[in-house]
N, C-alpha and C positions, 0 to 999 in steps of 0.2 A: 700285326703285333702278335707275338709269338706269348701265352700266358701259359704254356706249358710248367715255366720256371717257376713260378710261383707256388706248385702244387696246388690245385684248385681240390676242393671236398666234393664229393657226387652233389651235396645240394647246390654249392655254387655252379658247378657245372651246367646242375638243369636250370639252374636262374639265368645263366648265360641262355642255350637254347631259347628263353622266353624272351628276355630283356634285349638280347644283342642280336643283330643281323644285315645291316645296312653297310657296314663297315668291316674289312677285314682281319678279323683276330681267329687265333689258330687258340681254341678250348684245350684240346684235348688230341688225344692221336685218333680220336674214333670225329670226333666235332668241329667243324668250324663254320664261320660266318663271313659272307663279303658278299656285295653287290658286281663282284667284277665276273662270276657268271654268267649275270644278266645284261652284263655290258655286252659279249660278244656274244652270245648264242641267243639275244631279246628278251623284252617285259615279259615279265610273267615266271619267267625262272627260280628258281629256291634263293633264300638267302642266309638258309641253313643250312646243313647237309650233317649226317649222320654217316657214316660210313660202311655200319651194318645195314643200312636200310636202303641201299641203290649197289647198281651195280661197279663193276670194278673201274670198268671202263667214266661210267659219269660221276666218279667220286674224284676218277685222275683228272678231266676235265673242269669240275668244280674246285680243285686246291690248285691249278695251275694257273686257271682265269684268276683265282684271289692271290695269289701269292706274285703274280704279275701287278697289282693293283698295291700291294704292300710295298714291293719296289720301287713304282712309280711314285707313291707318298712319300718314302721315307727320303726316296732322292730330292726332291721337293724342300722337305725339309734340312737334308744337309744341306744343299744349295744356299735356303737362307740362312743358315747360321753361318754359315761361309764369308755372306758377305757383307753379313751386319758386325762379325766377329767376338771378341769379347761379351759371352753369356749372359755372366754374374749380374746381379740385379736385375735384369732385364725383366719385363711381361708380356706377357701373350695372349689375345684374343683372338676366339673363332666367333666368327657372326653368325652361323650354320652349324655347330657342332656336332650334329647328329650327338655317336655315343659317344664322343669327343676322343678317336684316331690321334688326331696331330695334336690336340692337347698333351696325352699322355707321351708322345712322342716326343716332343719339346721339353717336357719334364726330365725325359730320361739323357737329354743334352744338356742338361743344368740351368734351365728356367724353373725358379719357383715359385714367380705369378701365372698362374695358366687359368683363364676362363671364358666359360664356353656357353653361348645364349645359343637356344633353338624354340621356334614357333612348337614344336611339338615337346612334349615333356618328358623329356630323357632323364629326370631322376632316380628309377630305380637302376637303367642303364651305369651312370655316373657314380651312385652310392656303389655299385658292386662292385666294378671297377675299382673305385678305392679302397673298398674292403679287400680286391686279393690282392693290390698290388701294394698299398700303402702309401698311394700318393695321395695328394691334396689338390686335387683339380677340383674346379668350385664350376658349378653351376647354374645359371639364371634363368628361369622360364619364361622367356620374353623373346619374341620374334621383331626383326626388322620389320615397320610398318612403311607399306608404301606410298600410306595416305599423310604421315608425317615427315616423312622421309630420314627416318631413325630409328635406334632402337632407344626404349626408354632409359634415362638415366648410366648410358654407356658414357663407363670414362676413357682416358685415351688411353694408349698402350702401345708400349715399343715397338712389337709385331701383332700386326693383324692378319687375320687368314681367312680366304672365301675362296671355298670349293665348290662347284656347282650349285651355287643358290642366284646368282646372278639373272641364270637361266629360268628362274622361275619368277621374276619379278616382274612390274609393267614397267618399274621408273629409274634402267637401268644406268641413267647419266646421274639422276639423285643419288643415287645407290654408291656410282664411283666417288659422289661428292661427300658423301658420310664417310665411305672408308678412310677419306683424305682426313677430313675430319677428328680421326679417332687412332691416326697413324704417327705415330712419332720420326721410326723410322725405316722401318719396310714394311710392306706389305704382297704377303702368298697371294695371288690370285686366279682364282681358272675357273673360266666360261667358257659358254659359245662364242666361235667369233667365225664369218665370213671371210672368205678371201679378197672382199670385193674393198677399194680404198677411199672409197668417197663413203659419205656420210648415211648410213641407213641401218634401222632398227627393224627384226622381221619379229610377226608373234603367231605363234602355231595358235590352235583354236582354244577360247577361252575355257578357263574352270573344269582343267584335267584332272587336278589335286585337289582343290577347294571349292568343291560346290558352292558356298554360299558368299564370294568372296566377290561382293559389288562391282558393277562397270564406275572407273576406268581402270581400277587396281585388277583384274578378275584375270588378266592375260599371264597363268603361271606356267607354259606349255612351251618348252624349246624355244626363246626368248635369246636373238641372234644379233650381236650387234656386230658390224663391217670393220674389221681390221684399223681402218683410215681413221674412224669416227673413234674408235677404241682407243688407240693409242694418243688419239688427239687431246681427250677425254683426261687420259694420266695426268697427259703433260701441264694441261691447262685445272687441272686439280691440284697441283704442285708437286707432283715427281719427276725430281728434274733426270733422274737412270731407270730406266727401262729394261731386266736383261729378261730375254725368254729363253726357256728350257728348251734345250735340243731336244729333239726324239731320239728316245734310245729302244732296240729290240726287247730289250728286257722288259719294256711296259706294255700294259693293254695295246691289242694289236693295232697298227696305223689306221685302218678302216672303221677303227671307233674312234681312235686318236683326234683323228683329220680334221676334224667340228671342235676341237680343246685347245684352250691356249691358256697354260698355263704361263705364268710368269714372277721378277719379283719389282716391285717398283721401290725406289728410296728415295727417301727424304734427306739428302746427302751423299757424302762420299760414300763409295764402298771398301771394301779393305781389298777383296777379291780382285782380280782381274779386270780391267775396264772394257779390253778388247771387242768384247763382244756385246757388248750392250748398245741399244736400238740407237741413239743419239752417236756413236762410231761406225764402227764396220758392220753391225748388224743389219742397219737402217739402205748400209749400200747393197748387201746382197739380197734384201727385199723388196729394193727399188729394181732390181734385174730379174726379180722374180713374176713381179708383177707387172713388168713390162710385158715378158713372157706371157702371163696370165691374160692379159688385155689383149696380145694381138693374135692370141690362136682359139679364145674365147673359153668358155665352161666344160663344153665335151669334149675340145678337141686337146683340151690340157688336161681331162682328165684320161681319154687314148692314150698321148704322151708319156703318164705318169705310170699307166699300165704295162708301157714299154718299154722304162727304166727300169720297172720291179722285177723283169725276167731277165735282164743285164745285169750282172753284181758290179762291176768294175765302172761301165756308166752309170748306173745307180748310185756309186761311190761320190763317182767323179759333181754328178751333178747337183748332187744335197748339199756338197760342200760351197759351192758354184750359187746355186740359186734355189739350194731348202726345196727341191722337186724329192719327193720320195712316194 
Protein backbone atom coordinates (compact mmCIF):
# COMPACT_ATOMS: atom_id res chain seq x y z
CA UNK A 1 0.00 0.00 0.00
CA UNK A 2 1.38 3.02 -1.49
CA UNK A 3 0.73 6.10 1.42
CA UNK A 4 2.72 8.26 -0.56
CA UNK A 5 -0.76 10.05 -1.61
CA UNK A 6 -1.73 11.05 1.61
CA UNK A 7 1.23 13.37 2.17
CA UNK A 8 2.41 12.05 5.36
CA UNK A 9 4.27 14.90 8.08
CA UNK A 10 8.00 14.00 9.08
CA UNK A 11 6.41 13.04 12.41
CA UNK A 12 4.05 10.62 10.97
CA UNK A 13 6.62 9.33 8.83
CA UNK A 14 9.05 8.54 11.90
CA UNK A 15 5.81 7.03 13.65
CA UNK A 16 5.64 4.76 10.64
CA UNK A 17 9.48 3.70 10.79
CA UNK A 18 8.50 2.82 14.66
CA UNK A 19 4.96 1.51 14.55
CA UNK A 20 5.05 -0.24 10.96
CA UNK A 21 7.11 -3.10 9.51
CA UNK A 22 5.67 -6.55 9.08
CA UNK A 23 3.63 -5.50 6.19
CA UNK A 24 4.10 -3.87 3.03
CA UNK A 25 3.61 0.00 2.83
CA UNK A 26 5.56 2.34 0.67
CA UNK A 27 6.13 5.80 3.57
CA UNK A 28 7.88 7.75 1.66
CA UNK A 29 10.33 7.84 -1.48
CA UNK A 30 13.40 7.45 1.04
CA UNK A 31 11.08 4.58 3.63
CA UNK A 32 9.36 1.61 3.32
CA UNK A 33 8.24 -1.49 5.15
CA UNK A 34 7.48 -5.30 4.29
CA UNK A 35 8.38 -8.75 5.44
CA UNK A 36 8.80 -9.79 1.79
CA UNK A 37 12.66 -9.20 2.02
CA UNK A 38 12.85 -11.68 4.60
CA UNK A 39 10.69 -14.04 2.67
CA UNK A 40 13.29 -14.55 0.05
CA UNK A 41 16.73 -13.73 1.07
CA UNK A 42 15.65 -15.30 5.25
CA UNK A 43 14.99 -14.46 8.95
CA UNK A 44 16.56 -12.08 10.27
CA UNK A 45 16.41 -9.51 7.47
CA UNK A 46 15.18 -5.70 7.96
CA UNK A 47 11.73 -4.90 7.82
CA UNK A 48 12.43 -1.34 7.39
CA UNK A 49 14.61 0.13 5.18
CA UNK A 50 15.70 3.54 4.82
CA UNK A 51 17.11 4.33 1.58
CA UNK A 52 19.84 6.72 2.60
CA UNK A 53 21.13 4.26 4.98
CA UNK A 54 22.08 0.96 2.67
CA UNK A 55 23.35 0.65 -0.38
CA UNK A 56 21.83 1.12 -3.78
CA UNK A 57 22.06 -2.19 -4.77
CA UNK A 58 19.89 -3.67 -1.23
CA UNK A 59 17.57 -0.80 -1.21
CA UNK A 60 16.59 -2.30 -5.08
CA UNK A 61 16.42 -5.70 -3.50
CA UNK A 62 14.36 -4.60 -0.55
CA UNK A 63 11.35 -2.39 -2.65
CA UNK A 64 11.32 -5.25 -5.17
CA UNK A 65 10.88 -8.31 -2.59
CA UNK A 66 8.11 -5.89 -0.99
CA UNK A 67 6.36 -4.63 -3.79
CA UNK A 68 6.08 -8.32 -5.11
CA UNK A 69 4.34 -9.03 -1.78
CA UNK A 70 1.95 -5.99 -2.29
CA UNK A 71 1.01 -7.59 -5.62
CA UNK A 72 0.54 -10.79 -4.36
CA UNK A 73 -1.95 -9.29 -1.52
CA UNK A 74 -3.65 -7.05 -3.40
CA UNK A 75 -4.48 -9.82 -6.00
CA UNK A 76 -5.73 -11.78 -3.30
CA UNK A 77 -8.01 -9.36 -2.59
CA UNK A 78 -9.46 -8.46 -6.00
CA UNK A 79 -9.79 -12.14 -6.37
CA UNK A 80 -12.20 -12.09 -3.43
CA UNK A 81 -14.15 -9.32 -4.23
CA UNK A 82 -14.69 -10.87 -7.51
CA UNK A 83 -16.32 -13.45 -6.34
CA UNK A 84 -18.29 -12.54 -3.44
CA UNK A 85 -19.30 -9.32 -5.80
CA UNK A 86 -21.56 -6.69 -4.73
CA UNK A 87 -19.46 -4.66 -1.78
CA UNK A 88 -21.95 -2.43 -0.27
CA UNK A 89 -22.86 -3.40 3.18
CA UNK A 90 -20.65 -6.02 3.38
CA UNK A 91 -17.88 -6.65 6.49
CA UNK A 92 -14.66 -7.73 6.89
CA UNK A 93 -12.59 -9.54 9.40
CA UNK A 94 -8.82 -10.33 9.73
CA UNK A 95 -8.10 -13.01 12.58
CA UNK A 96 -4.17 -11.90 12.26
CA UNK A 97 -4.29 -8.40 11.31
CA UNK A 98 -0.87 -7.56 12.05
CA UNK A 99 -0.92 -3.52 10.87
CA UNK A 100 -4.13 -4.41 9.24
CA UNK A 101 -2.83 -4.59 5.04
CA UNK A 102 -6.02 -6.20 3.70
CA UNK A 103 -8.21 -4.34 6.09
CA UNK A 104 -7.24 -0.95 4.59
CA UNK A 105 -7.27 -2.73 1.41
CA UNK A 106 -10.76 -3.76 1.44
CA UNK A 107 -11.86 -0.40 2.65
CA UNK A 108 -10.46 1.11 -0.33
CA UNK A 109 -12.84 -1.55 -2.53
CA UNK A 110 -15.78 -0.14 -0.60
CA UNK A 111 -16.11 -2.16 2.55
CA UNK A 112 -16.95 -0.03 5.41
CA UNK A 113 -16.97 -2.68 8.22
CA UNK A 114 -13.24 -3.78 8.37
CA UNK A 115 -11.88 -5.18 11.62
CA UNK A 116 -8.90 -6.66 12.60
CA UNK A 117 -8.04 -8.71 16.01
CA UNK A 118 -4.13 -9.63 16.60
CA UNK A 119 -2.54 -11.45 19.64
CA UNK A 120 -0.04 -8.55 19.62
CA UNK A 121 -1.22 -5.01 20.02
CA UNK A 122 -1.09 -3.14 16.95
CA UNK A 123 -2.90 0.09 18.14
CA UNK A 124 -0.50 2.66 17.68
CA UNK A 125 0.04 0.78 14.31
CA UNK A 126 -3.83 1.02 13.42
CA UNK A 127 -4.45 4.73 15.11
CA UNK A 128 -1.83 6.09 12.66
CA UNK A 129 -2.91 4.44 9.80
CA UNK A 130 -6.27 6.14 10.44
CA UNK A 131 -4.94 9.26 11.20
CA UNK A 132 -3.07 9.59 7.51
CA UNK A 133 -5.50 7.88 5.73
CA UNK A 134 -8.88 8.69 7.20
CA UNK A 135 -10.43 5.51 7.33
CA UNK A 136 -12.15 3.71 10.09
CA UNK A 137 -10.66 0.41 10.54
CA UNK A 138 -11.44 -0.63 14.11
CA UNK A 139 -9.22 -2.67 15.97
CA UNK A 140 -9.48 -5.57 18.80
CA UNK A 141 -6.67 -6.70 20.94
CA UNK A 142 -7.50 -10.14 21.36
CA UNK A 143 -5.72 -13.08 19.65
CA UNK A 144 -7.30 -16.52 18.66
CA UNK A 145 -6.96 -18.86 21.61
CA UNK A 146 -5.94 -22.29 20.84
CA UNK A 147 -7.00 -23.63 24.19
CA UNK A 148 -10.75 -22.25 23.52
CA UNK A 149 -10.63 -22.70 20.19
CA UNK A 150 -11.76 -18.84 19.27
CA UNK A 151 -11.43 -15.59 19.51
CA UNK A 152 -13.25 -13.88 22.30
CA UNK A 153 -16.63 -12.37 21.57
CA UNK A 154 -15.92 -12.43 17.61
CA UNK A 155 -19.03 -11.76 15.67
CA UNK A 156 -19.53 -13.19 12.11
CA UNK A 157 -18.74 -11.25 9.05
CA UNK A 158 -19.16 -11.43 5.48
CA UNK A 159 -15.29 -12.02 4.69
CA UNK A 160 -12.95 -13.26 6.75
CA UNK A 161 -9.17 -13.35 6.24
CA UNK A 162 -6.19 -15.43 7.53
CA UNK A 163 -2.76 -14.88 6.36
CA UNK A 164 -0.11 -16.81 7.81
CA UNK A 165 -1.37 -17.49 11.27
CA UNK A 166 -2.65 -20.86 10.73
CA UNK A 167 0.93 -21.81 10.55
CA UNK A 168 1.54 -20.79 13.93
CA UNK A 169 -1.21 -22.53 15.75
CA UNK A 170 -1.31 -26.23 17.46
CA UNK A 171 -5.30 -26.69 16.68
CA UNK A 172 -5.34 -26.15 13.03
CA UNK A 173 -8.70 -28.33 12.17
CA UNK A 174 -10.29 -26.12 15.45
CA UNK A 175 -8.97 -23.12 13.75
CA UNK A 176 -10.63 -24.05 10.26
CA UNK A 177 -13.77 -24.89 12.35
CA UNK A 178 -13.95 -21.16 13.90
CA UNK A 179 -13.19 -19.47 10.58
CA UNK A 180 -16.43 -21.64 9.34
CA UNK A 181 -17.86 -20.30 12.24
CA UNK A 182 -17.57 -16.56 11.78
CA UNK A 183 -17.84 -16.75 7.82
CA UNK A 184 -20.83 -15.77 6.13
CA UNK A 185 -19.72 -15.86 3.01
CA UNK A 186 -16.02 -16.21 1.99
CA UNK A 187 -13.19 -16.68 3.36
CA UNK A 188 -9.09 -15.43 2.22
CA UNK A 189 -7.06 -18.10 3.40
CA UNK A 190 -3.17 -18.89 3.31
CA UNK A 191 -1.18 -21.37 5.06
CA UNK A 192 1.22 -24.02 5.00
CA UNK A 193 0.11 -26.79 3.19
CA UNK A 194 2.11 -30.26 2.00
CA UNK A 195 1.77 -31.73 -1.08
CA UNK A 196 1.06 -34.97 0.41
CA UNK A 197 -3.16 -36.21 0.12
CA UNK A 198 -3.78 -38.19 2.95
CA UNK A 199 -4.38 -36.92 6.21
CA UNK A 200 -1.25 -35.40 8.23
CA UNK A 201 -0.42 -32.42 10.44
CA UNK A 202 3.60 -31.68 10.68
CA UNK A 203 4.84 -29.19 13.71
CA UNK A 204 8.39 -27.76 13.57
CA UNK A 205 9.94 -27.37 17.22
CA UNK A 206 7.82 -25.88 19.86
CA UNK A 207 7.93 -22.12 21.21
CA UNK A 208 9.77 -20.28 18.40
CA UNK A 209 7.54 -17.10 18.90
CA UNK A 210 6.04 -17.68 22.41
CA UNK A 211 8.13 -18.77 24.93
CA UNK A 212 5.77 -19.27 27.58
CA UNK A 213 2.94 -20.55 25.72
CA UNK A 214 2.10 -24.23 27.52
CA UNK A 215 2.24 -27.77 25.94
CA UNK A 216 -0.17 -28.80 23.99
CA UNK A 217 -1.01 -25.17 22.53
CA UNK A 218 3.18 -24.34 22.55
CA UNK A 219 3.70 -25.77 18.69
CA UNK A 220 3.80 -22.06 16.88
CA UNK A 221 6.75 -23.04 14.29
CA UNK A 222 5.88 -23.79 10.50
CA UNK A 223 2.74 -25.76 11.40
CA UNK A 224 1.91 -27.87 7.90
CA UNK A 225 -1.03 -29.43 7.16
CA UNK A 226 -1.44 -32.11 3.94
CA UNK A 227 -3.15 -30.80 0.91
CA UNK A 228 -5.86 -33.96 1.37
CA UNK A 229 -6.54 -33.39 5.13
CA UNK A 230 -6.74 -29.40 4.15
CA UNK A 231 -9.22 -29.40 1.68
CA UNK A 232 -11.20 -32.09 3.30
CA UNK A 233 -11.21 -29.86 6.31
CA UNK A 234 -13.10 -26.74 4.17
CA UNK A 235 -15.45 -29.03 2.92
CA UNK A 236 -16.61 -30.80 5.98
CA UNK A 237 -16.56 -27.17 7.68
CA UNK A 238 -19.16 -26.03 5.08
CA UNK A 239 -17.54 -24.66 2.07
CA UNK A 240 -19.24 -26.08 -0.41
CA UNK A 241 -16.37 -23.88 -3.43
CA UNK A 242 -12.91 -24.14 -3.04
CA UNK A 243 -11.17 -21.83 -5.66
CA UNK A 244 -7.21 -21.62 -5.35
CA UNK A 245 -5.04 -18.89 -6.54
CA UNK A 246 -2.83 -19.71 -9.55
CA UNK A 247 0.79 -18.56 -9.12
CA UNK A 248 1.57 -15.78 -11.01
CA UNK A 249 5.45 -14.40 -11.70
CA UNK A 250 4.55 -11.20 -10.17
CA UNK A 251 4.52 -12.75 -6.53
CA UNK A 252 7.05 -13.61 -4.06
CA UNK A 253 9.28 -15.89 -5.97
CA UNK A 254 7.99 -19.91 -6.32
CA UNK A 255 10.71 -21.18 -3.88
CA UNK A 256 9.05 -19.50 -1.09
CA UNK A 257 5.75 -19.67 -2.75
CA UNK A 258 5.71 -23.65 -2.99
CA UNK A 259 4.97 -24.21 0.96
CA UNK A 260 1.62 -21.31 0.34
CA UNK A 261 -1.56 -22.06 -0.47
CA UNK A 262 -3.42 -19.43 -0.54
CA UNK A 263 -7.21 -19.72 -1.50
CA UNK A 264 -10.94 -18.52 -1.38
CA UNK A 265 -13.52 -20.85 0.17
CA UNK A 266 -17.56 -19.77 0.03
CA UNK A 267 -20.44 -20.28 1.55
CA UNK A 268 -22.52 -20.31 -1.65
CA UNK A 269 -22.45 -19.41 -5.05
CA UNK A 270 -19.97 -17.32 -6.64
CA UNK A 271 -20.61 -14.71 -9.08
CA UNK A 272 -17.10 -15.30 -10.67
CA UNK A 273 -16.23 -18.03 -12.95
CA UNK A 274 -17.05 -21.60 -11.47
CA UNK A 275 -14.50 -23.29 -13.85
CA UNK A 276 -11.87 -23.58 -11.85
CA UNK A 277 -12.68 -24.16 -8.45
CA UNK A 278 -11.60 -27.46 -6.58
CA UNK A 279 -14.98 -29.38 -6.65
CA UNK A 280 -14.72 -28.89 -11.09
CA UNK A 281 -11.74 -28.83 -13.14
CA UNK A 282 -9.37 -27.93 -10.52
CA UNK A 283 -9.92 -31.03 -8.41
CA UNK A 284 -9.17 -33.10 -12.00
CA UNK A 285 -5.88 -31.53 -12.59
CA UNK A 286 -4.72 -32.07 -9.11
CA UNK A 287 -5.79 -35.48 -9.02
CA UNK A 288 -3.10 -35.83 -12.17
CA UNK A 289 -0.75 -33.90 -10.28
CA UNK A 290 -0.67 -36.03 -7.61
CA UNK A 291 -0.60 -39.05 -9.35
CA UNK A 292 2.59 -37.68 -10.73
CA UNK A 293 3.57 -36.73 -7.20
CA UNK A 294 3.13 -40.42 -5.82
CA UNK A 295 4.72 -42.36 -8.58
CA UNK A 296 8.00 -40.53 -9.01
CA UNK A 297 8.09 -39.76 -5.18
CA UNK A 298 9.44 -36.24 -3.27
CA UNK A 299 13.11 -35.89 -4.99
CA UNK A 300 12.54 -37.25 -7.90
CA UNK A 301 9.43 -34.71 -8.54
CA UNK A 302 11.30 -32.18 -7.19
CA UNK A 303 14.48 -32.98 -10.20
CA UNK A 304 11.33 -33.10 -12.56
CA UNK A 305 10.23 -29.56 -11.43
CA UNK A 306 13.91 -28.39 -11.83
CA UNK A 307 13.63 -29.54 -15.42
CA UNK A 308 10.60 -27.78 -16.44
CA UNK A 309 11.98 -24.33 -14.95
CA UNK A 310 14.79 -24.34 -17.52
CA UNK A 311 12.11 -25.19 -20.45
CA UNK A 312 9.70 -22.22 -20.92
CA UNK A 313 7.33 -23.79 -23.43
CA UNK A 314 7.16 -27.30 -21.25
CA UNK A 315 7.09 -25.36 -18.30
CA UNK A 316 4.08 -23.61 -19.87
CA UNK A 317 2.74 -26.58 -21.22
CA UNK A 318 2.88 -28.51 -18.00
CA UNK A 319 1.47 -25.99 -15.15
CA UNK A 320 -1.39 -25.81 -17.31
CA UNK A 321 -1.55 -29.82 -17.34
CA UNK A 322 -0.76 -30.70 -13.94
CA UNK A 323 0.12 -27.21 -11.69
CA UNK A 324 4.21 -28.72 -12.04
CA UNK A 325 6.12 -25.19 -11.84
Amino acid sequence: MDLRRFNLTKEQVLEAKQFLGYQPFIISDNVQTGNGYACVYGEGSPVVMEKDNVSEDEWGKFTEANARMRKMYDDWIDATCAVVGDLSNLSVVDTACNEGYFLYRFWERGIRKCVGYDRGDMTPAINLLNQITGYKIRFVHEPYNPLTHKIKDCDKYDIAVSSAIMCHLSDPLYYISFLASITRKALLLHTRVSEEDGYIVSYGKANKYYKEDPFPVCFDNDVTISRGLFFESLRLAGFAHIQEMEYSDEWLPWDWYRWQKPLIALKGESVADAARTWNINYRRRERLRHTVYSALGPKRFVILREFVKSRPRLKSFLFRILGIR
